[in-house]
PDB file of N, CA, C and O in Angstrom, chain B, residues numbered from 101:
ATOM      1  N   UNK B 101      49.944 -42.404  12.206  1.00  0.00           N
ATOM      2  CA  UNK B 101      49.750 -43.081  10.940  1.00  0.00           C
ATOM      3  C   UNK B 101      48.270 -43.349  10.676  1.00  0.00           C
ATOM      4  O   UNK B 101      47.778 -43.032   9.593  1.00  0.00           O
ATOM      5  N   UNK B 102      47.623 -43.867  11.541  1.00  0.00           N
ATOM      6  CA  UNK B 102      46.037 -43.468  11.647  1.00  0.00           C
ATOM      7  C   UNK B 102      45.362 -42.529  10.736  1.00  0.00           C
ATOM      8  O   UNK B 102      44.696 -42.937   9.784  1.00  0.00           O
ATOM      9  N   UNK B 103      45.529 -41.181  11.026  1.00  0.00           N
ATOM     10  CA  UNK B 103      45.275 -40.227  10.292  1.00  0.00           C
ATOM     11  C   UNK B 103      45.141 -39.998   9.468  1.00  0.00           C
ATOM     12  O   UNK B 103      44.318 -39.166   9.087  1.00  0.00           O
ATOM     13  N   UNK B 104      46.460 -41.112   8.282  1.00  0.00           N
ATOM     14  CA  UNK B 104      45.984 -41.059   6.976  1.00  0.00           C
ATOM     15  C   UNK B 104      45.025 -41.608   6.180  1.00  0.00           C
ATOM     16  O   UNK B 104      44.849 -41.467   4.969  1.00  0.00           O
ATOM     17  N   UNK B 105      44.034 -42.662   7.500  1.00  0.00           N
ATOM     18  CA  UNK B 105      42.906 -42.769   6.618  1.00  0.00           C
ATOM     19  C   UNK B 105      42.087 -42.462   6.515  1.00  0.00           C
ATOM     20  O   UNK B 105      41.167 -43.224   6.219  1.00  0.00           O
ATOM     21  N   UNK B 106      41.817 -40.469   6.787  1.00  0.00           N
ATOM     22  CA  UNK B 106      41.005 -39.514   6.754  1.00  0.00           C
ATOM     23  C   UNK B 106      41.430 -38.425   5.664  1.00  0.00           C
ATOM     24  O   UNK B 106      40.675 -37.521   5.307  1.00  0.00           O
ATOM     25  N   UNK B 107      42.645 -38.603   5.207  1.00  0.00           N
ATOM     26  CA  UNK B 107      43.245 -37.951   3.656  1.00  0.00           C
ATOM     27  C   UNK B 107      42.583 -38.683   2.792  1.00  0.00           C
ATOM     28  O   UNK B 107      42.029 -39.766   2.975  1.00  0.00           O
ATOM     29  N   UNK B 108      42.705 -37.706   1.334  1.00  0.00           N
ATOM     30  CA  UNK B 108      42.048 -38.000   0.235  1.00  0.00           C
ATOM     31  C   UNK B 108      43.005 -39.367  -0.425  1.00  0.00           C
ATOM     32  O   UNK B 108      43.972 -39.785   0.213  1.00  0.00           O
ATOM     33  N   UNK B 109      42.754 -39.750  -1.256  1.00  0.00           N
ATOM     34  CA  UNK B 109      43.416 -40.812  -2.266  1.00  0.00           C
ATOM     35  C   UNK B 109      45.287 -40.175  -1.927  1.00  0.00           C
ATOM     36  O   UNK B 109      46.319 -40.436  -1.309  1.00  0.00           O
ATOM     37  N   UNK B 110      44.521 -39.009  -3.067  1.00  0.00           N
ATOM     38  CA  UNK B 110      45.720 -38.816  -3.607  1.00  0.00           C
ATOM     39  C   UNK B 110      46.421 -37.173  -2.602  1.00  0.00           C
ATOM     40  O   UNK B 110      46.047 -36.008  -2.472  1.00  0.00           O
ATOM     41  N   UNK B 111      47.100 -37.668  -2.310  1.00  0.00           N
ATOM     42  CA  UNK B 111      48.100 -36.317  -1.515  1.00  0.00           C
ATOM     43  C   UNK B 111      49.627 -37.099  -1.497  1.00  0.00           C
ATOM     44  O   UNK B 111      49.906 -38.289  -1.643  1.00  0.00           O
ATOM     45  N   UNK B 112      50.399 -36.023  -1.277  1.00  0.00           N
ATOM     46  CA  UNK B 112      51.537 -36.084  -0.654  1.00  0.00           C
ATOM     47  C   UNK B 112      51.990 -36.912   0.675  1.00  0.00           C
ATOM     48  O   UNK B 112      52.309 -36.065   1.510  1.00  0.00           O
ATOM     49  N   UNK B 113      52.119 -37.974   1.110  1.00  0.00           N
ATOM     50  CA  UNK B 113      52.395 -38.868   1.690  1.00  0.00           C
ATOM     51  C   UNK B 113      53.608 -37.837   2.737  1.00  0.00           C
ATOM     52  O   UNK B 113      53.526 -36.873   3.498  1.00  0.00           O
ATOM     53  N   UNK B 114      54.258 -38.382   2.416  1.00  0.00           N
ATOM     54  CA  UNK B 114      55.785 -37.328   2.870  1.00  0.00           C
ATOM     55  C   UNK B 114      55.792 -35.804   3.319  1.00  0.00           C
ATOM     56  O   UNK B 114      56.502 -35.292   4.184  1.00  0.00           O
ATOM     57  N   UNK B 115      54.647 -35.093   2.372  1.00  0.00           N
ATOM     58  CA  UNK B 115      54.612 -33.582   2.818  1.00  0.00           C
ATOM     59  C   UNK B 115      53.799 -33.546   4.451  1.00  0.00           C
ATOM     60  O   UNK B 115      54.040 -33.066   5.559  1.00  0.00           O
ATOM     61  N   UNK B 116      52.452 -34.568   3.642  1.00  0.00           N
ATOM     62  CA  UNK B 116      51.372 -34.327   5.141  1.00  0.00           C
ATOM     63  C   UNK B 116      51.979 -35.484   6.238  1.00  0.00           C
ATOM     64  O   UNK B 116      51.332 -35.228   7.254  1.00  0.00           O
ATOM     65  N   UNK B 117      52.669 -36.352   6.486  1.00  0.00           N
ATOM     66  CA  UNK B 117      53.239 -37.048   7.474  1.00  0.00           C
ATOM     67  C   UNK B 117      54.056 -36.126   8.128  1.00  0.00           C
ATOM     68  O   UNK B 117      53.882 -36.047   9.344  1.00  0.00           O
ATOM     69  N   UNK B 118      55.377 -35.011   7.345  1.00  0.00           N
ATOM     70  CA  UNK B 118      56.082 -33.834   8.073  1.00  0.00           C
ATOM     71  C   UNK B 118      54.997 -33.282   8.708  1.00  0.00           C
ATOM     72  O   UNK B 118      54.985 -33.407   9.933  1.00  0.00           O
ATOM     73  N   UNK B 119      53.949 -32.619   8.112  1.00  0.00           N
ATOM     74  CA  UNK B 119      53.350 -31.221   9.289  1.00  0.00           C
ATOM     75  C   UNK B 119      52.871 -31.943   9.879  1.00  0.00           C
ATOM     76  O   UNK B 119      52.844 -31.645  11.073  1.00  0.00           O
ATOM     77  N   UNK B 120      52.244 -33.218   9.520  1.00  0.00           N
ATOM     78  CA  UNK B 120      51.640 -34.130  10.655  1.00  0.00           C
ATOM     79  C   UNK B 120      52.655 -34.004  12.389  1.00  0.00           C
ATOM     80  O   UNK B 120      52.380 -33.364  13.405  1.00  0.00           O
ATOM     81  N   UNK B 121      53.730 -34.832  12.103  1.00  0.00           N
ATOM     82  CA  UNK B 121      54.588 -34.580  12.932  1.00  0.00           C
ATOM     83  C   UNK B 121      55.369 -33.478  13.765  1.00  0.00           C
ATOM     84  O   UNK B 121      56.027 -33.596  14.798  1.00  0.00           O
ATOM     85  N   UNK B 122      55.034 -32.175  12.847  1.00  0.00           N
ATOM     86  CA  UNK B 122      55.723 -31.278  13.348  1.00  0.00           C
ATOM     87  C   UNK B 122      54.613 -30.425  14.663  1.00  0.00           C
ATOM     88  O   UNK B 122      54.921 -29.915  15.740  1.00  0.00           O
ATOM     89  N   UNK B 123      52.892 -30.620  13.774  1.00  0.00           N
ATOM     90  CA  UNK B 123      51.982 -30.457  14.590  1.00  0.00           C
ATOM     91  C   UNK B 123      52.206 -30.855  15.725  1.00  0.00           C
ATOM     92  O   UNK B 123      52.468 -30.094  16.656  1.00  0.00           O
ATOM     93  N   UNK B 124      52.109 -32.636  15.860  1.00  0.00           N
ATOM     94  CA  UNK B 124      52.576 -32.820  16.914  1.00  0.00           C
ATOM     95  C   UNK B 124      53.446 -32.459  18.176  1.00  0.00           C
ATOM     96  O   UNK B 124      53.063 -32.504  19.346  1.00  0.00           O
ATOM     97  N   UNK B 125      54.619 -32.113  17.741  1.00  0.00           N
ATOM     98  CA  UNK B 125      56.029 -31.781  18.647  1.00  0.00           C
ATOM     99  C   UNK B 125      55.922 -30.179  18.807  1.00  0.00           C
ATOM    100  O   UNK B 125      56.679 -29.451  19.448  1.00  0.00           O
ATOM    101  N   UNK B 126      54.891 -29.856  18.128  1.00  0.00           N
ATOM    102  CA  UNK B 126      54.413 -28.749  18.540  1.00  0.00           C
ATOM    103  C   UNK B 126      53.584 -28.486  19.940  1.00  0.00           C
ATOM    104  O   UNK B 126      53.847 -27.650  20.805  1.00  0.00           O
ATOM    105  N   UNK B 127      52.449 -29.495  19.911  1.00  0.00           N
ATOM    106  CA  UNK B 127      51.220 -29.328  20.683  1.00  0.00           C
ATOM    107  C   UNK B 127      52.328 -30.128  21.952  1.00  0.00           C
ATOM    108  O   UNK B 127      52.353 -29.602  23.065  1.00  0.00           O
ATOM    109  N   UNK B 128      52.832 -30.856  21.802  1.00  0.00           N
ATOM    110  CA  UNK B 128      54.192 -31.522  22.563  1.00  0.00           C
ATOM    111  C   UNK B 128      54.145 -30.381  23.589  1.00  0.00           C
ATOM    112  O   UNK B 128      53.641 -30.230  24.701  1.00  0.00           O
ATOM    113  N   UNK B 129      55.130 -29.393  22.461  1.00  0.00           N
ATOM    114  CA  UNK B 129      56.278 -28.358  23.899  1.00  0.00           C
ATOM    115  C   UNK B 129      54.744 -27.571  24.375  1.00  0.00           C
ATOM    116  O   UNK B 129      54.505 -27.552  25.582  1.00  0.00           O
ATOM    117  N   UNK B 130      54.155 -27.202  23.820  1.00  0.00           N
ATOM    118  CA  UNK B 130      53.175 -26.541  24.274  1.00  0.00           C
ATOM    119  C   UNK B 130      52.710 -27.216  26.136  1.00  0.00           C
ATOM    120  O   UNK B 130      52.451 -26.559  27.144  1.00  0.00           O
ATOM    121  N   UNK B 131      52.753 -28.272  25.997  1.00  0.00           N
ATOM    122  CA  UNK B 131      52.891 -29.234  27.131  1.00  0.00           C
ATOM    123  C   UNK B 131      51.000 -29.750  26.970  1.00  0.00           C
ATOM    124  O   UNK B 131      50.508 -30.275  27.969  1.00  0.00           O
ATOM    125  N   UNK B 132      50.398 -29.622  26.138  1.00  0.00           N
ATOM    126  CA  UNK B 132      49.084 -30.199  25.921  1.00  0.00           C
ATOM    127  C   UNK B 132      48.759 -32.079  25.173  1.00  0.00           C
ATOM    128  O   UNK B 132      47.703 -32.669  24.947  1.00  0.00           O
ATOM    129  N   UNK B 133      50.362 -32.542  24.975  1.00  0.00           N
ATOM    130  CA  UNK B 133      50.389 -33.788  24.974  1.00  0.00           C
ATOM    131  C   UNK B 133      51.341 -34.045  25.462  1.00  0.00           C
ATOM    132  O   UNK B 133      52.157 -33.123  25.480  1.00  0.00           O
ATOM    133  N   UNK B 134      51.816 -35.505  26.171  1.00  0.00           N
ATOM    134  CA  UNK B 134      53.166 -35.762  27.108  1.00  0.00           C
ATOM    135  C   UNK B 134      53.131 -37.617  26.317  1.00  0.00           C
ATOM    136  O   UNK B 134      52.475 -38.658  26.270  1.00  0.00           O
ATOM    137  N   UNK B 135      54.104 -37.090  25.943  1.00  0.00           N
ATOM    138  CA  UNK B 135      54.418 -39.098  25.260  1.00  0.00           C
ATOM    139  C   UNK B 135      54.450 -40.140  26.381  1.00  0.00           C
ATOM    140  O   UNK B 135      54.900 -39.901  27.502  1.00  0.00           O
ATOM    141  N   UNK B 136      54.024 -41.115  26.059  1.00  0.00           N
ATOM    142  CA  UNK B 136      53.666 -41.781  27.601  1.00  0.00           C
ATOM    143  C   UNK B 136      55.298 -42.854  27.215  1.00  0.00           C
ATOM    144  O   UNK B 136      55.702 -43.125  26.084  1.00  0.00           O
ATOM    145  N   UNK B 137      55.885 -43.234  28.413  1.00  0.00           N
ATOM    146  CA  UNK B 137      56.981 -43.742  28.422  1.00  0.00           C
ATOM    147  C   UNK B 137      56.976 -45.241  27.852  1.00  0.00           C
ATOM    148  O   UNK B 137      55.903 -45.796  27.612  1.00  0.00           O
ATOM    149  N   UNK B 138      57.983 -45.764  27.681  1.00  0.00           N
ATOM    150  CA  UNK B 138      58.330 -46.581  26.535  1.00  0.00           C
ATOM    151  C   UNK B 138      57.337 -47.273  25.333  1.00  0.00           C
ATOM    152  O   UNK B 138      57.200 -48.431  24.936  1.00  0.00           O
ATOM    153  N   UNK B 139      56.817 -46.184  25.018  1.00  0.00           N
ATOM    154  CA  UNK B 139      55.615 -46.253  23.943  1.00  0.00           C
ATOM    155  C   UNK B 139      56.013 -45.416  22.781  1.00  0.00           C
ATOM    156  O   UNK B 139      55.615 -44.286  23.062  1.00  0.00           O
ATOM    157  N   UNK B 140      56.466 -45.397  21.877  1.00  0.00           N
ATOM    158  CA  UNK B 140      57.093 -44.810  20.829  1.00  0.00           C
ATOM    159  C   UNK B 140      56.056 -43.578  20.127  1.00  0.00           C
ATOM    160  O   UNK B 140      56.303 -42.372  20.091  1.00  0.00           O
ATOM    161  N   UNK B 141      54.862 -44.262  19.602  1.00  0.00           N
ATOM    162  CA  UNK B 141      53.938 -43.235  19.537  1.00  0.00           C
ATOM    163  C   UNK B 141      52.491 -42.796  20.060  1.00  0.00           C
ATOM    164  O   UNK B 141      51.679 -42.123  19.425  1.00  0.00           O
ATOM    165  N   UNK B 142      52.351 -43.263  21.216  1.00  0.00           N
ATOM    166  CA  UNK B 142      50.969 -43.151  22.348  1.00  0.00           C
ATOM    167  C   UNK B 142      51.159 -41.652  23.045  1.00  0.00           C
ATOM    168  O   UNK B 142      52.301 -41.426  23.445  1.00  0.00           O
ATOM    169  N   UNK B 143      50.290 -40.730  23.214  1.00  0.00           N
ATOM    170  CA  UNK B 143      50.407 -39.857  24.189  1.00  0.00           C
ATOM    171  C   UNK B 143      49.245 -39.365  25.496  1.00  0.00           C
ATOM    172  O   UNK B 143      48.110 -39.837  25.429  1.00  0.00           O
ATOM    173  N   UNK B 144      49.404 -38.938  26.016  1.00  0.00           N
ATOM    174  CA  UNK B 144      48.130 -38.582  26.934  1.00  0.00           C
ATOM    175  C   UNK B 144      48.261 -37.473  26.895  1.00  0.00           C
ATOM    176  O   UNK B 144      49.225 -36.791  27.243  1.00  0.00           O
ATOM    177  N   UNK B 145      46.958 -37.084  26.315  1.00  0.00           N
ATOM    178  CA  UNK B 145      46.551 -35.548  26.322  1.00  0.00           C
ATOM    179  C   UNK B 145      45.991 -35.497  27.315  1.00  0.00           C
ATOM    180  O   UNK B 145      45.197 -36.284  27.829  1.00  0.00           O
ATOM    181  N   UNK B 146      46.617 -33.987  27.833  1.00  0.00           N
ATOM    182  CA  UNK B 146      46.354 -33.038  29.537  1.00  0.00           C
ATOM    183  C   UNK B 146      45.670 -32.366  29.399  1.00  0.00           C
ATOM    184  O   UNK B 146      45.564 -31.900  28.265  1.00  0.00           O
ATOM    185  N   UNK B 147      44.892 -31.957  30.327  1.00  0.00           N
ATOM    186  CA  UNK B 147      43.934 -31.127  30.586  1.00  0.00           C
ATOM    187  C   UNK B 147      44.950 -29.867  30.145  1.00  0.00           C
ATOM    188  O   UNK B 147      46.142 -29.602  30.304  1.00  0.00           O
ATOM    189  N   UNK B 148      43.634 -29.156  29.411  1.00  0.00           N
ATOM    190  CA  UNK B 148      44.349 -27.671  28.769  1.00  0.00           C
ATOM    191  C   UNK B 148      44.982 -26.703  29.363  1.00  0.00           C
ATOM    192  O   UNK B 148      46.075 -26.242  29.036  1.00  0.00           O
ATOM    193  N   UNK B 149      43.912 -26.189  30.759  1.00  0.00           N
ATOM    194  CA  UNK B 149      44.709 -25.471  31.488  1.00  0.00           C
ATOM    195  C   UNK B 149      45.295 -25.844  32.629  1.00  0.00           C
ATOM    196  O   UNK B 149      45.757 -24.902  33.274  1.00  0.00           O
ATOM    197  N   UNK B 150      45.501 -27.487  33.340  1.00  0.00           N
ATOM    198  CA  UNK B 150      46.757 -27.840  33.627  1.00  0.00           C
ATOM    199  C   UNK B 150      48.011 -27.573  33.288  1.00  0.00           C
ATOM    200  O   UNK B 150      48.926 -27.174  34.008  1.00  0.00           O
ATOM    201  N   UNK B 151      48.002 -27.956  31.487  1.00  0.00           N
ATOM    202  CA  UNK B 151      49.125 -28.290  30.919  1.00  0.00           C
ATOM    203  C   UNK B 151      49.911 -26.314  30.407  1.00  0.00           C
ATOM    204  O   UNK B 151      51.016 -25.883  30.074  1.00  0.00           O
ATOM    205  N   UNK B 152      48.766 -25.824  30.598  1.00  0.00           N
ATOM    206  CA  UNK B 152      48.717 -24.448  30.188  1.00  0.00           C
ATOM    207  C   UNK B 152      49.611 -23.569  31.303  1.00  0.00           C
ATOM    208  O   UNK B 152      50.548 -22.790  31.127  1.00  0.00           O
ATOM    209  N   UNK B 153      48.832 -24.084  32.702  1.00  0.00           N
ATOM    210  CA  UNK B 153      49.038 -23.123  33.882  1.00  0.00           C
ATOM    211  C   UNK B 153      50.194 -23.623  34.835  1.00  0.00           C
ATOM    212  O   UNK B 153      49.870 -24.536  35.595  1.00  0.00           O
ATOM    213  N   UNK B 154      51.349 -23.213  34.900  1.00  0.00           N
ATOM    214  CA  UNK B 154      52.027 -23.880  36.003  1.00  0.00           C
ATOM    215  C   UNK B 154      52.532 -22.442  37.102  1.00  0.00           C
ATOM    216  O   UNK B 154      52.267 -21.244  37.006  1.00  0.00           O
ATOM    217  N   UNK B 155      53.252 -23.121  37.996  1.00  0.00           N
ATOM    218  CA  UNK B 155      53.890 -22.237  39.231  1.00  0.00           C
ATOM    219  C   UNK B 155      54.385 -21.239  38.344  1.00  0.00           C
ATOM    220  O   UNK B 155      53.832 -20.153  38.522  1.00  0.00           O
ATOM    221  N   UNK B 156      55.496 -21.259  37.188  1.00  0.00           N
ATOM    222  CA  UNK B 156      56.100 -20.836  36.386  1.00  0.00           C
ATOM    223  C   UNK B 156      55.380 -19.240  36.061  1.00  0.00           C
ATOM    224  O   UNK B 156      55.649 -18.074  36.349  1.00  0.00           O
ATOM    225  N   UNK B 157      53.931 -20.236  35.010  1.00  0.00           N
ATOM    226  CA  UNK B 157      53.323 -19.054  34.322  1.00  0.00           C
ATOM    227  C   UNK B 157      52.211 -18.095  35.657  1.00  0.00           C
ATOM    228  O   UNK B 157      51.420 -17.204  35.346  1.00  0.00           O
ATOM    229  N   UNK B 158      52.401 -18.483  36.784  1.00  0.00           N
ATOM    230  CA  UNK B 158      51.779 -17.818  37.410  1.00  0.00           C
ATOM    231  C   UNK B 158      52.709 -16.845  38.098  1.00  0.00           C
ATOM    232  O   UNK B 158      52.198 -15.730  38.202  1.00  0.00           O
ATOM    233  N   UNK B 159      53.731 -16.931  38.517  1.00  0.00           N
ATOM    234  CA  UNK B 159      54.858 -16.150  38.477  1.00  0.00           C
ATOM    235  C   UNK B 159      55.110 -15.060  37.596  1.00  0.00           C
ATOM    236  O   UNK B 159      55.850 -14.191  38.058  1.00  0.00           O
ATOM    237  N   UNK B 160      54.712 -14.905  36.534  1.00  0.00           N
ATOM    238  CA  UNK B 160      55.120 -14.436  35.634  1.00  0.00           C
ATOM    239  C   UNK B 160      53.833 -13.193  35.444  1.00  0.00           C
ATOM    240  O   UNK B 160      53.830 -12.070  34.940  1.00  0.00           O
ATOM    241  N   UNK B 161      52.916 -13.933  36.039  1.00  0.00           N
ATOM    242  CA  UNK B 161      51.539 -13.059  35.764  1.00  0.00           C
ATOM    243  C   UNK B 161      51.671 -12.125  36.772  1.00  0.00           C
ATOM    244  O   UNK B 161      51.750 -10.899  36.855  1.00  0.00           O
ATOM    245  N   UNK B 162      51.671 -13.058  37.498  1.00  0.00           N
ATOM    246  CA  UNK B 162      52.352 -11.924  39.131  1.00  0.00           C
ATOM    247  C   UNK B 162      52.684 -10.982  38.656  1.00  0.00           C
ATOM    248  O   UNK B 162      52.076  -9.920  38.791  1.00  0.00           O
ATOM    249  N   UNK B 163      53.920 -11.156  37.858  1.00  0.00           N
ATOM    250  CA  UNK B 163      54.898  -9.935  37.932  1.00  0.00           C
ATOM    251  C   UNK B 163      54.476  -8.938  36.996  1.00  0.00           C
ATOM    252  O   UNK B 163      54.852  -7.771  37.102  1.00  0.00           O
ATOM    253  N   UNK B 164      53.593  -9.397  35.941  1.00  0.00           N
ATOM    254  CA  UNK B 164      52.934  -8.289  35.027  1.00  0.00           C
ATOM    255  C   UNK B 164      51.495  -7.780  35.861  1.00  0.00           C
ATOM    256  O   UNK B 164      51.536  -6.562  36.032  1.00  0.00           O
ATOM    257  N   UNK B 165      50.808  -8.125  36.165  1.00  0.00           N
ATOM    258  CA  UNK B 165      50.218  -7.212  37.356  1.00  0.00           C
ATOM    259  C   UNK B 165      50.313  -6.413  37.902  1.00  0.00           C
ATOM    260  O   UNK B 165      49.742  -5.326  37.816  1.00  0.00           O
ATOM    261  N   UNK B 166      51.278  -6.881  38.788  1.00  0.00           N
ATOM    262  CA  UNK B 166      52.007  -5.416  39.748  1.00  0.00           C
ATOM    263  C   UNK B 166      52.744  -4.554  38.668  1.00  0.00           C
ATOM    264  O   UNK B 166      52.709  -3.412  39.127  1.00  0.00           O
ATOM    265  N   UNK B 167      53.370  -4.528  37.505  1.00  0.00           N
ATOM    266  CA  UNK B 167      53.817  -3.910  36.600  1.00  0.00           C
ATOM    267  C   UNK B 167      52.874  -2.885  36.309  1.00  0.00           C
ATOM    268  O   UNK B 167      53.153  -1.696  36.470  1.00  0.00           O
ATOM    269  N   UNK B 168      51.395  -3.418  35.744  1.00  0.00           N
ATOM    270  CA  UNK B 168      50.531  -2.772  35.153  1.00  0.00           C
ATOM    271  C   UNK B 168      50.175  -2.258  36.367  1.00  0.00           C
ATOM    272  O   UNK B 168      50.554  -1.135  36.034  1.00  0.00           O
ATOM    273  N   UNK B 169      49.761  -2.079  37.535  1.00  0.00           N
ATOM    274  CA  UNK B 169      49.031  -1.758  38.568  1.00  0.00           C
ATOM    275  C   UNK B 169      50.325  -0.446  39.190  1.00  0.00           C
ATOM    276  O   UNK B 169      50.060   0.556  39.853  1.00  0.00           O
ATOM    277  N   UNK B 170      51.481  -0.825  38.780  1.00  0.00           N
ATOM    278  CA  UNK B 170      52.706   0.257  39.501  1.00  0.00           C
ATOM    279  C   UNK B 170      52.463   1.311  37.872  1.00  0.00           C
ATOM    280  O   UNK B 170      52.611   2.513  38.090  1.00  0.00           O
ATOM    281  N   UNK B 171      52.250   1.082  36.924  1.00  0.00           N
ATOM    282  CA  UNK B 171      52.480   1.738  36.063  1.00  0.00           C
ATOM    283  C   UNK B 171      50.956   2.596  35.762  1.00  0.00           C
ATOM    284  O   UNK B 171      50.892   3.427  34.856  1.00  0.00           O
ATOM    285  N   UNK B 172      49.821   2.287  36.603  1.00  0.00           N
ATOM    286  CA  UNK B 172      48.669   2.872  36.440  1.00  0.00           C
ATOM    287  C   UNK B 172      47.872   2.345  35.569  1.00  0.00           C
ATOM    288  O   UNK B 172      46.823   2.949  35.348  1.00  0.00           O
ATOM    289  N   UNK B 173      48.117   1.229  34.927  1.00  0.00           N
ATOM    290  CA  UNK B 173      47.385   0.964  33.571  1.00  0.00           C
ATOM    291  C   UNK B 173      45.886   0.335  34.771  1.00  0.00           C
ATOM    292  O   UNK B 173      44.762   0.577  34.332  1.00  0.00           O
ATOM    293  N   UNK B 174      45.940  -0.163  35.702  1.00  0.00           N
ATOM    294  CA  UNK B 174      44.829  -1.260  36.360  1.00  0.00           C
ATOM    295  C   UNK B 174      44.611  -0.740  37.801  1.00  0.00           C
ATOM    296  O   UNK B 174      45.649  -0.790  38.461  1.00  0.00           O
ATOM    297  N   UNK B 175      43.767  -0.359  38.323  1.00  0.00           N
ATOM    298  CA  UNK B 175      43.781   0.175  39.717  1.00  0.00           C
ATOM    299  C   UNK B 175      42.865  -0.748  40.439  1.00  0.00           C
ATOM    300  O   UNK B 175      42.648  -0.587  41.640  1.00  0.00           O
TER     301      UNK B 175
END
């Protein structure tokens, strides 16, 4: 709610509060903000490539590596 006192006078209240929010729950799953617990709207933003890099996505790189490297693309 902050935010809106960096909008002009006159805007859409309702339009820019939606993308406002949707931004949010965006950058959310992305995992680059984590809502801090029983705080309704506070978050702590993570380090980028913490929130970026897990066991998961390194797994995954793994496996496109050896893909590209079995398939000749990377020697």
């Amino acid at each position: 709610k902050q935010i809106l006192l960096y909008l002009p006078q006159k805007f859409n209240e309702v339009k820019v509060s939606r993308e406002i929010e949707a931004t949010i729950k965006k950058v959310e799953e992305l995992g680059f903000l984590k809502k801090l617990k029983n705080q309704e709207e506070n978050y702590e933003i993570r380090r980028a490539i913490k929130a970026f890099v897990d066991a998961s996505w390194l797994s995954d790189f793994d496996a496109k590596l050896l893909e590209y490297k079995k398939d000749g693309k990377w020697s």
